[in-house]
Backbone of each chain as ProteinMPNN parsed JSONL, in Angstrom:
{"seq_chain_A": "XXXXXXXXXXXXXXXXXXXXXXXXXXXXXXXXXXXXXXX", "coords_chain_A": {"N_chain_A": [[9.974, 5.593, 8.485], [8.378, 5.929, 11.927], [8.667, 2.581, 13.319], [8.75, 1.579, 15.698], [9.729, -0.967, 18.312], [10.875, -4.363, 17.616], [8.342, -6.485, 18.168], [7.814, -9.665, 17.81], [8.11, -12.06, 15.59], [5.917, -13.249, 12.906], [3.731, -15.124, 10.62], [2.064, -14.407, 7.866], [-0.785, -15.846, 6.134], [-2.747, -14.739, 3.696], [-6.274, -15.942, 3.302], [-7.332, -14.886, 1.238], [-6.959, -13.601, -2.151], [-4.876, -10.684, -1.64], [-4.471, -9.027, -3.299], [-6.034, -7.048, -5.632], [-7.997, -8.581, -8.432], [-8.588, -7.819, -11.628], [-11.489, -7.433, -13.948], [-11.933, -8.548, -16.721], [-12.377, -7.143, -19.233], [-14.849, -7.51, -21.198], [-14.991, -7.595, -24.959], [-17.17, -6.999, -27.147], [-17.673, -9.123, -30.342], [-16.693, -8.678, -33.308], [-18.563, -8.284, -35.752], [-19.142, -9.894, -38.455], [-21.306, -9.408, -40.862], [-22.476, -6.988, -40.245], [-24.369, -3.947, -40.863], [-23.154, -1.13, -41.683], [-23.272, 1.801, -40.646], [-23.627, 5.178, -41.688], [-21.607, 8.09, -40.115]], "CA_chain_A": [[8.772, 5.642, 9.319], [8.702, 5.47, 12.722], [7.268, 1.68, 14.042], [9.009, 0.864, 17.456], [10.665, -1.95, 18.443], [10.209, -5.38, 17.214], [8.186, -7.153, 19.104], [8.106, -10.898, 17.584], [8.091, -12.497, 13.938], [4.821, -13.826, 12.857], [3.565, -15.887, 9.448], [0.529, -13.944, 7.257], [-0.964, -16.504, 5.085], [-4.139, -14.559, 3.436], [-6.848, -17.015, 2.308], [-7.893, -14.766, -0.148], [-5.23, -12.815, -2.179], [-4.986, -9.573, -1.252], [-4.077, -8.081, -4.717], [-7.564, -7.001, -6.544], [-7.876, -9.24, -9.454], [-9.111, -6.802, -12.408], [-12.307, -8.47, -14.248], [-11.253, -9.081, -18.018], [-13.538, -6.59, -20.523], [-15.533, -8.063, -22.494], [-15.317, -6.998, -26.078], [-17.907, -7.748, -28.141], [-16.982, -9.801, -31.312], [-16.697, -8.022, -34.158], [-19.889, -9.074, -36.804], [-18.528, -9.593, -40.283], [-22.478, -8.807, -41.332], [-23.132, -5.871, -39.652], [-24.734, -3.23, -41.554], [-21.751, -0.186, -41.852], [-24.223, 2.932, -40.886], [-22.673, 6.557, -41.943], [-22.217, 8.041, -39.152]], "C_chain_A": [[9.072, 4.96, 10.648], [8.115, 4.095, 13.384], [7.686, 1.172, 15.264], [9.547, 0.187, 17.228], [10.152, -3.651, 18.127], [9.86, -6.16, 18.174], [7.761, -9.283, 19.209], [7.938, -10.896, 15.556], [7.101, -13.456, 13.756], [4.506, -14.325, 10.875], [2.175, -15.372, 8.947], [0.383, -15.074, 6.342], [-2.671, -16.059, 4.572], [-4.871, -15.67, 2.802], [-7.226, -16.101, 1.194], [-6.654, -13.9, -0.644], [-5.622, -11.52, -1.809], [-4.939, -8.38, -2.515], [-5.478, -8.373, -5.718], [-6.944, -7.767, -7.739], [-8.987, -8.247, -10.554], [-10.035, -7.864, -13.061], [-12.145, -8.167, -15.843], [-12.409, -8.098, -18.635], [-14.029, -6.952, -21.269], [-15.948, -7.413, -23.591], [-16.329, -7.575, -26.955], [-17.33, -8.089, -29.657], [-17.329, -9.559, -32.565], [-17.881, -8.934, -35.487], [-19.334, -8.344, -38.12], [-19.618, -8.994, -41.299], [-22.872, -7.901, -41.204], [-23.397, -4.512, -41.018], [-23.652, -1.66, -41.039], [-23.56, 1.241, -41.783], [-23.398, 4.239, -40.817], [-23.486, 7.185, -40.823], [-22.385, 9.462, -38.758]], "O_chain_A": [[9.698, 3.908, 10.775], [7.084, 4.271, 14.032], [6.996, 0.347, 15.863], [10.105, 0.17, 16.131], [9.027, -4.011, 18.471], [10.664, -6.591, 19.0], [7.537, -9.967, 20.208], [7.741, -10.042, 14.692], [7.245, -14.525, 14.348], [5.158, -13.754, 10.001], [1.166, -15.812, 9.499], [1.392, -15.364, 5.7], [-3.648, -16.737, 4.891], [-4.345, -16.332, 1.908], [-7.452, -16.659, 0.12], [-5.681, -13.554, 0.027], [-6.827, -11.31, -1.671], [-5.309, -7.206, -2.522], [-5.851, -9.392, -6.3], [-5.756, -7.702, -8.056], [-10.138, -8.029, -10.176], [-9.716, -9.047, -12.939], [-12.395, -6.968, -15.964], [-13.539, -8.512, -18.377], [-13.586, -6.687, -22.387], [-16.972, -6.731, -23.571], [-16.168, -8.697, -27.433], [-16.527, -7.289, -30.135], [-18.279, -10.191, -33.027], [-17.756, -10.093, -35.881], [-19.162, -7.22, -38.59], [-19.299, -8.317, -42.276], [-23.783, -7.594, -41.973], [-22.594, -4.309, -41.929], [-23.623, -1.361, -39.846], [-24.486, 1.403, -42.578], [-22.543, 4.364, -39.94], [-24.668, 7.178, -40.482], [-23.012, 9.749, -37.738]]}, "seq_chain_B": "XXXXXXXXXXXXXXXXXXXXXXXXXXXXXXXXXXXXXXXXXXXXXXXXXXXXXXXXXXXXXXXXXXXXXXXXXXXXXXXXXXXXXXXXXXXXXXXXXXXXXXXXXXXXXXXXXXXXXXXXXXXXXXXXXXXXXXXXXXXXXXXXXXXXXXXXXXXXXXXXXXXXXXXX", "coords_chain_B": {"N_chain_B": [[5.288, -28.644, 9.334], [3.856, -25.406, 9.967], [1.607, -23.923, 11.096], [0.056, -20.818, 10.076], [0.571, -17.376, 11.424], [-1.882, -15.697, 10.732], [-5.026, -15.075, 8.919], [-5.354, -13.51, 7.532], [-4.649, -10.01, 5.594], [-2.234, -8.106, 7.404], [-2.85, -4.786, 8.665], [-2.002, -1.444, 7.65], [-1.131, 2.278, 8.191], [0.26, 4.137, 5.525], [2.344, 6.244, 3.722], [2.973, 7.744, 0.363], [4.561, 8.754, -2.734], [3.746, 9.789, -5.675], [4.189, 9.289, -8.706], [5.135, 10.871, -11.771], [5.019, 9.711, -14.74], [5.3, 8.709, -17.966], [3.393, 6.725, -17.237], [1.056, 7.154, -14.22], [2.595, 6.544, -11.467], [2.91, 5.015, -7.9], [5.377, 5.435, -5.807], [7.953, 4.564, -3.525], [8.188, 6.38, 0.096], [10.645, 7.196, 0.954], [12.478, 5.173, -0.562], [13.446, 4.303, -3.774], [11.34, 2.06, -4.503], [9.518, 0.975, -7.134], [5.681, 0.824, -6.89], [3.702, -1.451, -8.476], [1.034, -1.857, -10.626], [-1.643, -4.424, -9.723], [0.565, -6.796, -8.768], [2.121, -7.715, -6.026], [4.304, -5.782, -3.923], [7.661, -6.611, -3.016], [9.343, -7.349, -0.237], [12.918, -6.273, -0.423], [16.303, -6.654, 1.488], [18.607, -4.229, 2.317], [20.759, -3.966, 3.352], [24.468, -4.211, 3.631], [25.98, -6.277, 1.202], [23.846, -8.46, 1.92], [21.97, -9.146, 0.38], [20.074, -11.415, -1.352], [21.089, -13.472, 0.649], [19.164, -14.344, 2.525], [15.801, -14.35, 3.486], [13.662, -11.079, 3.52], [11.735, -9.665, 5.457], [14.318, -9.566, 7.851], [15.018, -10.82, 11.214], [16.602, -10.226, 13.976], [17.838, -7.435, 11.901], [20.593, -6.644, 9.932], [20.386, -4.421, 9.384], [20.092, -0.669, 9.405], [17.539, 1.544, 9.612], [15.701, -1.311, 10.241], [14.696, -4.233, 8.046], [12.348, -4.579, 5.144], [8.687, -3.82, 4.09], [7.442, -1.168, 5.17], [4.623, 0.159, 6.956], [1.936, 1.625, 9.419], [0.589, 1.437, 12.571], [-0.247, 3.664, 13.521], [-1.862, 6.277, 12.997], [-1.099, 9.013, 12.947], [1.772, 9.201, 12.236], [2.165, 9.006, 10.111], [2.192, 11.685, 9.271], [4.717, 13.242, 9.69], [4.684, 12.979, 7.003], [3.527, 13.966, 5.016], [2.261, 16.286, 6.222], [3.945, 18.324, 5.841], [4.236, 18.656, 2.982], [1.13, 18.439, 2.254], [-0.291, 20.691, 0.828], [-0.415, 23.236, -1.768], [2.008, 23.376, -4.509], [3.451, 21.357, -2.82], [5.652, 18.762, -2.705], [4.408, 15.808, -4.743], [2.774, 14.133, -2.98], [0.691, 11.122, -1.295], [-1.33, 9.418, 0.618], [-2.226, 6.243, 2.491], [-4.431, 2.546, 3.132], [-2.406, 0.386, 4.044], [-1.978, -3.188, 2.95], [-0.395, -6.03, 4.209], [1.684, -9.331, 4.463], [2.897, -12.147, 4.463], [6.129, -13.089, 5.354], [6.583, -11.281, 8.424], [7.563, -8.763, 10.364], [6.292, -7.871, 13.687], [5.736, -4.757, 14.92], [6.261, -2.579, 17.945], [4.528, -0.243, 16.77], [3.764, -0.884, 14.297], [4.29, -2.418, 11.437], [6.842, -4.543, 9.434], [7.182, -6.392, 6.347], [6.84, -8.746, 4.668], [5.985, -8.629, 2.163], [3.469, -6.412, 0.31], [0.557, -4.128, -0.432], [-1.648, -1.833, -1.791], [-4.195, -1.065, -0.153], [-6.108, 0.571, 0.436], [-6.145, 4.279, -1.512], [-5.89, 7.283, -0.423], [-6.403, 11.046, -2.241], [-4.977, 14.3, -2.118], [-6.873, 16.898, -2.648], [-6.106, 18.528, -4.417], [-4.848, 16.993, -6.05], [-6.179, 15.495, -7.882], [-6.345, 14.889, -10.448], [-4.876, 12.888, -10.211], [-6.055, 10.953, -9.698], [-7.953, 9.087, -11.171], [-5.657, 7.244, -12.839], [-4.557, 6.184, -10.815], [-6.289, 4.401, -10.318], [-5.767, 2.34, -11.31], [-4.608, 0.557, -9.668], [-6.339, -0.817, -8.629], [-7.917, -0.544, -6.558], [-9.775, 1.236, -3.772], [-9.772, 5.189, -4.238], [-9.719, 7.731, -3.247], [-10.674, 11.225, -3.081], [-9.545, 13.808, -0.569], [-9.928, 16.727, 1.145], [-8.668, 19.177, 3.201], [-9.924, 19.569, 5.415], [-12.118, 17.702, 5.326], [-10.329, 15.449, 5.89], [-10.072, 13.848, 8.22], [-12.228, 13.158, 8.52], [-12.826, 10.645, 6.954], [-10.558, 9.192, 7.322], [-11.166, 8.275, 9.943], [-13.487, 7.01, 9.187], [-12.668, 5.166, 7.521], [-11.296, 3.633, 9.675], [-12.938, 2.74, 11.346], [-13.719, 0.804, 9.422], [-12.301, -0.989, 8.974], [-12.312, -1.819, 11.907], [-13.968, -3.14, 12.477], [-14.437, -4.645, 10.504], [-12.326, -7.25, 7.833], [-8.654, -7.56, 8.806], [-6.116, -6.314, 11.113], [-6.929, -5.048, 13.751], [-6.905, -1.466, 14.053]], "CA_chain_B": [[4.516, -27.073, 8.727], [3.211, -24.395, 10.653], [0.307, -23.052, 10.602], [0.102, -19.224, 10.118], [-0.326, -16.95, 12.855], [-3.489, -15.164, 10.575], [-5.388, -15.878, 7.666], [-5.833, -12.406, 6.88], [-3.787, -9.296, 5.861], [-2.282, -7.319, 8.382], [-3.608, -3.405, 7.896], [-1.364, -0.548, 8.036], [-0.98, 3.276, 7.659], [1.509, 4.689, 4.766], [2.223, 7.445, 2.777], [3.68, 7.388, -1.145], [5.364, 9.588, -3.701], [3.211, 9.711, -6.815], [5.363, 9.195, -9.796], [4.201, 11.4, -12.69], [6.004, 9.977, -15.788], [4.571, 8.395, -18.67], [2.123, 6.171, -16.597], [1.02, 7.976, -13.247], [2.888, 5.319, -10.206], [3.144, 4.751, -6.308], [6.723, 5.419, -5.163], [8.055, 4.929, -2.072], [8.364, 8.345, 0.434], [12.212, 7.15, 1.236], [13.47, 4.936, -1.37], [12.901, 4.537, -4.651], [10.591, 1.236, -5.127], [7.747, 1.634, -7.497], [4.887, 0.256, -6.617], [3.598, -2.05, -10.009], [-0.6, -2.109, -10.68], [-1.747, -6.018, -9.709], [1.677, -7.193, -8.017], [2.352, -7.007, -4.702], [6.077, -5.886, -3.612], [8.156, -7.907, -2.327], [10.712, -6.512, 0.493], [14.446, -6.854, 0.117], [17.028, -6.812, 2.357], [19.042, -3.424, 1.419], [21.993, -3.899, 4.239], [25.187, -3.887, 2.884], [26.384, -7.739, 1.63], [23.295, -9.284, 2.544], [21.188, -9.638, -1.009], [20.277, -13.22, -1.727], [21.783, -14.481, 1.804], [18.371, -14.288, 3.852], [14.87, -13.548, 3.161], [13.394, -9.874, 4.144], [12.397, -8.842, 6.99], [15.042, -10.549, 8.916], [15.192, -9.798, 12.862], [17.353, -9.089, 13.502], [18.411, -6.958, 10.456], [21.901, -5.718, 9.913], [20.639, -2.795, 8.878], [19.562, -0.138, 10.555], [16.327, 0.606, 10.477], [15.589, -2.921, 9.633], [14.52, -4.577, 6.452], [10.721, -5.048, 4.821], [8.064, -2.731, 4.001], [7.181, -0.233, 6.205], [3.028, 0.31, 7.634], [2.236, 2.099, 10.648], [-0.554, 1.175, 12.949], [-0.926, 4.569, 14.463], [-2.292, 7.357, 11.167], [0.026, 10.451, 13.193], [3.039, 8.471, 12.578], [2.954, 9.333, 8.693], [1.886, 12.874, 9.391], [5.571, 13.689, 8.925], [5.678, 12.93, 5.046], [2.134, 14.463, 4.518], [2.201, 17.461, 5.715], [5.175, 19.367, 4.711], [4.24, 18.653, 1.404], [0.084, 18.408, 1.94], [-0.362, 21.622, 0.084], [-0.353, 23.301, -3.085], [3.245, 23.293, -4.5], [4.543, 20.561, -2.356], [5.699, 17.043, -3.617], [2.933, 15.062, -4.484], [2.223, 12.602, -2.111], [-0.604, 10.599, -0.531], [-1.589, 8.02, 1.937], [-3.636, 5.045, 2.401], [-3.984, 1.914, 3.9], [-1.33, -1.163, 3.319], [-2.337, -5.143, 3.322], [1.027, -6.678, 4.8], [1.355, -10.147, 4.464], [4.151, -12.961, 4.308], [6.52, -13.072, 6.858], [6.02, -10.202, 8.746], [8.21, -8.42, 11.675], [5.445, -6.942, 14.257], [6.634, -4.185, 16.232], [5.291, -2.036, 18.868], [3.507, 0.715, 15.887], [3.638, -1.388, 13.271], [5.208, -3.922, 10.689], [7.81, -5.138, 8.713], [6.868, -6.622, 6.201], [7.806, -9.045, 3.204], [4.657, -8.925, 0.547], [2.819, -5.611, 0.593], [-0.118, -4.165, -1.807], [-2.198, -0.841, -1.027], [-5.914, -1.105, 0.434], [-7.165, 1.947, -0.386], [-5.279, 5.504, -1.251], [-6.377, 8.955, -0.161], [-5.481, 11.655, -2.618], [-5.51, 15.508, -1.68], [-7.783, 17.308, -3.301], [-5.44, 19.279, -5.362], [-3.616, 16.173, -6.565], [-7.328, 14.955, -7.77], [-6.283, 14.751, -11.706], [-4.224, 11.421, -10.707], [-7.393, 9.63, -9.184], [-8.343, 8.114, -12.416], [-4.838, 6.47, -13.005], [-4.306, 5.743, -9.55], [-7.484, 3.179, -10.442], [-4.991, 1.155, -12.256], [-4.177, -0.668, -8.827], [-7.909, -1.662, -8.309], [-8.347, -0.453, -5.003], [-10.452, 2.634, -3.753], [-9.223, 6.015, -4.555], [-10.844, 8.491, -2.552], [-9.633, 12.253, -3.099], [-9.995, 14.227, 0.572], [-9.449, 17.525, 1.439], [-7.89, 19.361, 4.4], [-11.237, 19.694, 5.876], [-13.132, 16.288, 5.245], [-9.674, 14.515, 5.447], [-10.041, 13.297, 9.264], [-13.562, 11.916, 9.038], [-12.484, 9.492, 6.013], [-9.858, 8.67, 8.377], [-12.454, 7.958, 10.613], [-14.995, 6.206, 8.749], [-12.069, 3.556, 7.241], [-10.465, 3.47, 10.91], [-14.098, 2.207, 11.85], [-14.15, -0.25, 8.557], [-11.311, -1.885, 9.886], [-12.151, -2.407, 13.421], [-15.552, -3.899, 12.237], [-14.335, -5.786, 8.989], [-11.152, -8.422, 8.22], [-7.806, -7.7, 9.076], [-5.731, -6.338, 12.444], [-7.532, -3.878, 14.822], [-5.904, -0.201, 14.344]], "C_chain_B": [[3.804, -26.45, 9.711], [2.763, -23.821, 10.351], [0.347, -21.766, 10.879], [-0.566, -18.561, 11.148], [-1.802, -16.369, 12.485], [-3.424, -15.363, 9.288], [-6.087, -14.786, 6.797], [-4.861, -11.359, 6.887], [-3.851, -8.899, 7.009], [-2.372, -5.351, 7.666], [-2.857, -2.299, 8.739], [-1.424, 0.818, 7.635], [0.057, 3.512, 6.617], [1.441, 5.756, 4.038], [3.322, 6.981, 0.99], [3.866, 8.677, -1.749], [3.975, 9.204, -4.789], [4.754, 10.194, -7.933], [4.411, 9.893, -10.753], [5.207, 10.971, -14.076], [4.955, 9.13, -16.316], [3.152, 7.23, -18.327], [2.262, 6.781, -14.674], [0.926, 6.132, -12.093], [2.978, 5.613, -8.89], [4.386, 4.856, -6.251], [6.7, 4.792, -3.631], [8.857, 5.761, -1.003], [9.799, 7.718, 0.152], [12.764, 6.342, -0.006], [12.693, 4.95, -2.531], [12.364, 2.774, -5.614], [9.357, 1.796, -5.552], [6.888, 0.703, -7.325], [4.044, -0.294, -7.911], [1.368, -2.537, -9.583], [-0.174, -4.023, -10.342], [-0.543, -6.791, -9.277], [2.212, -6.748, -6.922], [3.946, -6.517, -4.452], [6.361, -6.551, -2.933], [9.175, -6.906, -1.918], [11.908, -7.416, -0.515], [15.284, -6.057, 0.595], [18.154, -5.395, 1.703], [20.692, -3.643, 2.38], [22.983, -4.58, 3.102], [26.234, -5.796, 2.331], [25.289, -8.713, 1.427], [21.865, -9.518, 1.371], [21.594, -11.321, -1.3], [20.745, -13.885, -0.475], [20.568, -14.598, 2.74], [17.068, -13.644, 2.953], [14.01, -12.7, 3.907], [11.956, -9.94, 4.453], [13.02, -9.841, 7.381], [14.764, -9.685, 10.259], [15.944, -10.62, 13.131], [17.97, -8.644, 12.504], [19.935, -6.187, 11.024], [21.611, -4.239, 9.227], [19.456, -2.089, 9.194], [18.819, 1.674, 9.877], [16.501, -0.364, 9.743], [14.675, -3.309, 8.408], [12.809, -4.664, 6.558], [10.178, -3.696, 4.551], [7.056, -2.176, 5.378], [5.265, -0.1, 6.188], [3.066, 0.69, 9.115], [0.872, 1.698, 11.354], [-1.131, 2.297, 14.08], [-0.711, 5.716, 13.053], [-0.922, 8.506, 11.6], [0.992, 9.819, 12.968], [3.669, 9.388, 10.83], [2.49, 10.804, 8.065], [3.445, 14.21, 8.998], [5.999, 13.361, 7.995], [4.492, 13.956, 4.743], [2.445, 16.156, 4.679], [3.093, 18.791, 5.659], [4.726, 19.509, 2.896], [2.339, 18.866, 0.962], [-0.583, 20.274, 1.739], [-0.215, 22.172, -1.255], [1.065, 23.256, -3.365], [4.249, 22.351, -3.915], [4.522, 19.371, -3.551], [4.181, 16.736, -3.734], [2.818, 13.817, -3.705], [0.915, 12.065, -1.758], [-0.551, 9.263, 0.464], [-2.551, 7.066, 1.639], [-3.586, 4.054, 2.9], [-3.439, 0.184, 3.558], [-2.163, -2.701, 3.648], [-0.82, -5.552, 3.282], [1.012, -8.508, 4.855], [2.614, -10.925, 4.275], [4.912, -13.074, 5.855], [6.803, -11.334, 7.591], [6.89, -9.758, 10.728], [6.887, -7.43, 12.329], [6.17, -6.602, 14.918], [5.809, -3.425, 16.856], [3.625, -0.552, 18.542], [3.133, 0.297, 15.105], [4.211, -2.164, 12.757], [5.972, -3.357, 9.557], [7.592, -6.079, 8.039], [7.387, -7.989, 4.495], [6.858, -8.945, 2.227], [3.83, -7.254, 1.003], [1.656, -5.129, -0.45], [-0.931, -2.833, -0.984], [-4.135, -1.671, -1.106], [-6.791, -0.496, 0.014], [-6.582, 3.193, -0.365], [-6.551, 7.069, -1.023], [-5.525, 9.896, -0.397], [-6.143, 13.157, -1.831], [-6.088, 16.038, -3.018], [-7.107, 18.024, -4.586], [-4.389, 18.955, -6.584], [-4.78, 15.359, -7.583], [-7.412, 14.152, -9.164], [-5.268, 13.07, -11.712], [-4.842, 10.253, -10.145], [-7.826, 8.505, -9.925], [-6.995, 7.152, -13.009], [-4.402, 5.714, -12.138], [-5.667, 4.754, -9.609], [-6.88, 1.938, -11.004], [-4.935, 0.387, -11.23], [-5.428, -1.523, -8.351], [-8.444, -1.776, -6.879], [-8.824, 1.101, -5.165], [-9.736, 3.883, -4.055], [-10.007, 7.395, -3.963], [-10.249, 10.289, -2.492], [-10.253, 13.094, -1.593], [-9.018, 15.859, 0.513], [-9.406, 17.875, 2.631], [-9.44, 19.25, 5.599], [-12.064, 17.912, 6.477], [-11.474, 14.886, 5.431], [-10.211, 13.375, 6.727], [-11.326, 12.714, 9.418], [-13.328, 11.227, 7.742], [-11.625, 9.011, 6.386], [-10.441, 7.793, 9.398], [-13.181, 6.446, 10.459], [-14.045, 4.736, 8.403], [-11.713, 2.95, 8.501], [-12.009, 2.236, 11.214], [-14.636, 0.439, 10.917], [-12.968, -1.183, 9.244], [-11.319, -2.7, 10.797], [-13.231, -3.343, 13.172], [-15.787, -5.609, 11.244], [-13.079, -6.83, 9.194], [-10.221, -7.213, 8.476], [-7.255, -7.188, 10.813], [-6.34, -5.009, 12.665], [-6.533, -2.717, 14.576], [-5.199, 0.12, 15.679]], "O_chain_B": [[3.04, -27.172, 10.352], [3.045, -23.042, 9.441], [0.701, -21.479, 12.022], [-1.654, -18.796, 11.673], [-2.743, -16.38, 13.28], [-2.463, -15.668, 8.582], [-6.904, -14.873, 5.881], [-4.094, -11.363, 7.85], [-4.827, -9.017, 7.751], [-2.04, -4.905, 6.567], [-2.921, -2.139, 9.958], [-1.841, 0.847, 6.477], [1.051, 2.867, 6.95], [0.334, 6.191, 3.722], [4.126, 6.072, 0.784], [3.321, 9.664, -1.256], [3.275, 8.236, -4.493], [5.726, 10.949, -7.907], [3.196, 9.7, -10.722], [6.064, 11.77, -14.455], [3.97, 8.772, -15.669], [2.184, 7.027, -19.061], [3.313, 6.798, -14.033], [0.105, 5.227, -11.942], [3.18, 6.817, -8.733], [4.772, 3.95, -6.989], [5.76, 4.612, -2.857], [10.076, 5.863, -1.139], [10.121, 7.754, -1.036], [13.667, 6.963, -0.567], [11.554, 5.417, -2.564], [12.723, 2.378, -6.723], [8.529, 2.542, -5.029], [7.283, -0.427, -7.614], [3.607, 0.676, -8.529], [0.775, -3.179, -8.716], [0.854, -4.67, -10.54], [-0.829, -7.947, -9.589], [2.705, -5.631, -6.77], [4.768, -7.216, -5.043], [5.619, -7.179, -2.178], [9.725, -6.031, -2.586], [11.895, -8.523, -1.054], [15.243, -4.857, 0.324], [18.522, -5.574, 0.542], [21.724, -3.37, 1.766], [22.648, -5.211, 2.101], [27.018, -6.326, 3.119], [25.564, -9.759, 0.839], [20.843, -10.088, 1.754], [22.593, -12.034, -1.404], [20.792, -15.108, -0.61], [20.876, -14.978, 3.87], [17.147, -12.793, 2.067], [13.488, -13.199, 4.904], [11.116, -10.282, 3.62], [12.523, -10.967, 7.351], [14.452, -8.505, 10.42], [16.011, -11.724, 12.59], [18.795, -9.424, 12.029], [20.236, -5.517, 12.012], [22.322, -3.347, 8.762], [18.294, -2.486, 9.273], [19.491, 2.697, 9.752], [17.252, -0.425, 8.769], [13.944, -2.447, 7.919], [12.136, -4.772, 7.583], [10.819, -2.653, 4.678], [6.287, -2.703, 6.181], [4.756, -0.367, 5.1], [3.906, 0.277, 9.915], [-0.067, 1.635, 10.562], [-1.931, 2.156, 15.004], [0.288, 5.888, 12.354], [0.003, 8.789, 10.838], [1.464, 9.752, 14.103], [4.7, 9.962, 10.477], [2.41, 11.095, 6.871], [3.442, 15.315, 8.455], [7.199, 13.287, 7.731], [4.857, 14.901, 4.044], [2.726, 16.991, 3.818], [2.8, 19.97, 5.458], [4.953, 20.324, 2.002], [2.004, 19.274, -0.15], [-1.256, 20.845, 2.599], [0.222, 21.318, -2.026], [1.654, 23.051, -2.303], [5.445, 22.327, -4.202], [3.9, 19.129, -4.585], [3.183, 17.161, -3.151], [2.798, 12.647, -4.087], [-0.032, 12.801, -2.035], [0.295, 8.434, 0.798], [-3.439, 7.065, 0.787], [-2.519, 4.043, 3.514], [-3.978, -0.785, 3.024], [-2.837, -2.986, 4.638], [-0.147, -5.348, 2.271], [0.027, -8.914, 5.472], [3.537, -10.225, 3.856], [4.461, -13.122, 6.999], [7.253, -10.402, 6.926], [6.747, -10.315, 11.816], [6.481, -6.445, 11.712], [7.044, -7.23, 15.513], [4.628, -3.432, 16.507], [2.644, -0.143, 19.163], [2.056, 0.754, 14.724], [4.863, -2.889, 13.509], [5.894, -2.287, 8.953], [7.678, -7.103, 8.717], [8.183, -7.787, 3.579], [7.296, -9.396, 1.168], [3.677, -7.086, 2.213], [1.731, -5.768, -1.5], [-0.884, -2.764, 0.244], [-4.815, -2.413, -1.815], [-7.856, -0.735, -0.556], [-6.346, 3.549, 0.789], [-7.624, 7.487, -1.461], [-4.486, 10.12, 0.223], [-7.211, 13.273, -1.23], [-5.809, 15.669, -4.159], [-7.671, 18.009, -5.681], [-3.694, 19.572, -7.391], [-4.235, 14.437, -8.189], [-8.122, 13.158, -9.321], [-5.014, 12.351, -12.678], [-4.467, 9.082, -10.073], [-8.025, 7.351, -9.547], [-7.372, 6.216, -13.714], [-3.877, 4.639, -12.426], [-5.957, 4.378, -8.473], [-7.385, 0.821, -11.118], [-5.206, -0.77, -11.554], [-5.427, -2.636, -7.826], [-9.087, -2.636, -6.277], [-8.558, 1.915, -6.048], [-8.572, 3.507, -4.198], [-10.963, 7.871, -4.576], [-9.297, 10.483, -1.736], [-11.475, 13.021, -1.464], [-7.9, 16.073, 0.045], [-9.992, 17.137, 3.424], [-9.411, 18.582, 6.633], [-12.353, 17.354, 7.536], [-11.591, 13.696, 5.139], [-10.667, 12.273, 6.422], [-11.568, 11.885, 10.295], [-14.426, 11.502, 7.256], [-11.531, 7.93, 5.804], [-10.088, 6.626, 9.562], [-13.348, 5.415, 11.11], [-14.362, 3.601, 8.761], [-11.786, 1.722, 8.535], [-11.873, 1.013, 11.242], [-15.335, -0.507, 11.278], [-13.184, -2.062, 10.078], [-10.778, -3.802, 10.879], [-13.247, -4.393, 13.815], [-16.44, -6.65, 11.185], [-12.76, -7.243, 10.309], [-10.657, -6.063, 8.43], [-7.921, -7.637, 11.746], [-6.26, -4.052, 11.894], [-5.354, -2.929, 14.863], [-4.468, 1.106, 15.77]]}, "name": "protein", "num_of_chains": 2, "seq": "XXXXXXXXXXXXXXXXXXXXXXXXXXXXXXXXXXXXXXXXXXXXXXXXXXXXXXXXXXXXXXXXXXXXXXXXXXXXXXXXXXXXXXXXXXXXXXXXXXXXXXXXXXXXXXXXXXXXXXXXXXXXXXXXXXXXXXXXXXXXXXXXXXXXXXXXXXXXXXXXXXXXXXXXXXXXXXXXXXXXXXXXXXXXXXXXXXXXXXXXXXXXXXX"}
């Protein structure tokens, strides 16, 4: 790719990260009581 | 310690390979880094010798073009990967727009880059079945066709200039 000529060298420091953080699924927790319905 | 020149990515054009093998990945057009869900890439230095002796982008690079990941800050730039192939039967590719970050070579279109991660991809319409895996990286996924491509061009060009990172 074409980007030109370099024109200096500079320091990124994002405050936030830049890489999406995925949000964890919450499974619900399996109930040892639960009534078993045919299904 | 020196304080960083910005405290926000820098925002670039690119284009990618879609990998179609047992999980649907980001390539990249020219070589062959894959791009990994939730981890950003990290340049390195491909000149010949010079692994482990320096960390990428150097400037000057011994190697020519010079080291880091590639982003363009003008969209026609990556018009020659797109559309040779933006049709039915070509490669599959797509575009979208990079977050650049680390140490970072600016040049007169764009950067060089050492940390990279995509922003948001734009697939073609005909490529549309790898939208839903292409969610794995947790960024937008927007499928465009030949028609509607240039005002979603547009509309992000405009999120950009308005929102964080560097002015298009």
């Amino acid at each position: 790719m074409e980007i030109g000529e370099p024109q200096r060298k500079i320091t990124v420091e994002p405050v936030e990260d830049p890489v999406p953080t995925r949000e964890p699924v919450e499974v619900p927790a399996e109930d040892p009581d639960r009534e078993l319905v045919p299904g | 310690m020196n304080a960083p020149d910005y405290a926000s990515p820098l925002v670039g054009w690119r284009a990618w390979r879609i990998l179609d093998g047992e999980v649907v990945r980001l390539r990249s057009a020219v070589y062959e880094a894959v791009w990994e869900p939730g981890s950003p890439l990290e340049a390195v230095c491909r000149a010949p010798g010079s692994y482990e002796k320096h960390e990428s982008p150097c400037d000057p690079c011994p190697h020519n073009p010079g080291c880091g990941i590639y982003s363009s800050t003008d969209v026609q730039k990556i018009r020659q990967y797109l559309l040779p192939n933006w049709k039915p039967g070509g490669a599959k590719m797509l575009f979208g727009l990079l977050n650049s970050w680390g140490t970072v070579v600016e040049c007169s279109t764009g950067y060089r880059a050492q940390y990279a991660y995509p922003r948001c991809l734009f697939l073609p319409c005909d490529s549309h079945e790898y939208a839903r895996e292409l969610e794995d990286y947790g960024v937008p996924v927007e499928c465009v066709g030949e028609q509607d491509r240039f005002l979603a061009l547009l509309r992000v060009a405009r999120e950009i200039e308005h929102g964080r990172g560097s002015p298009l």
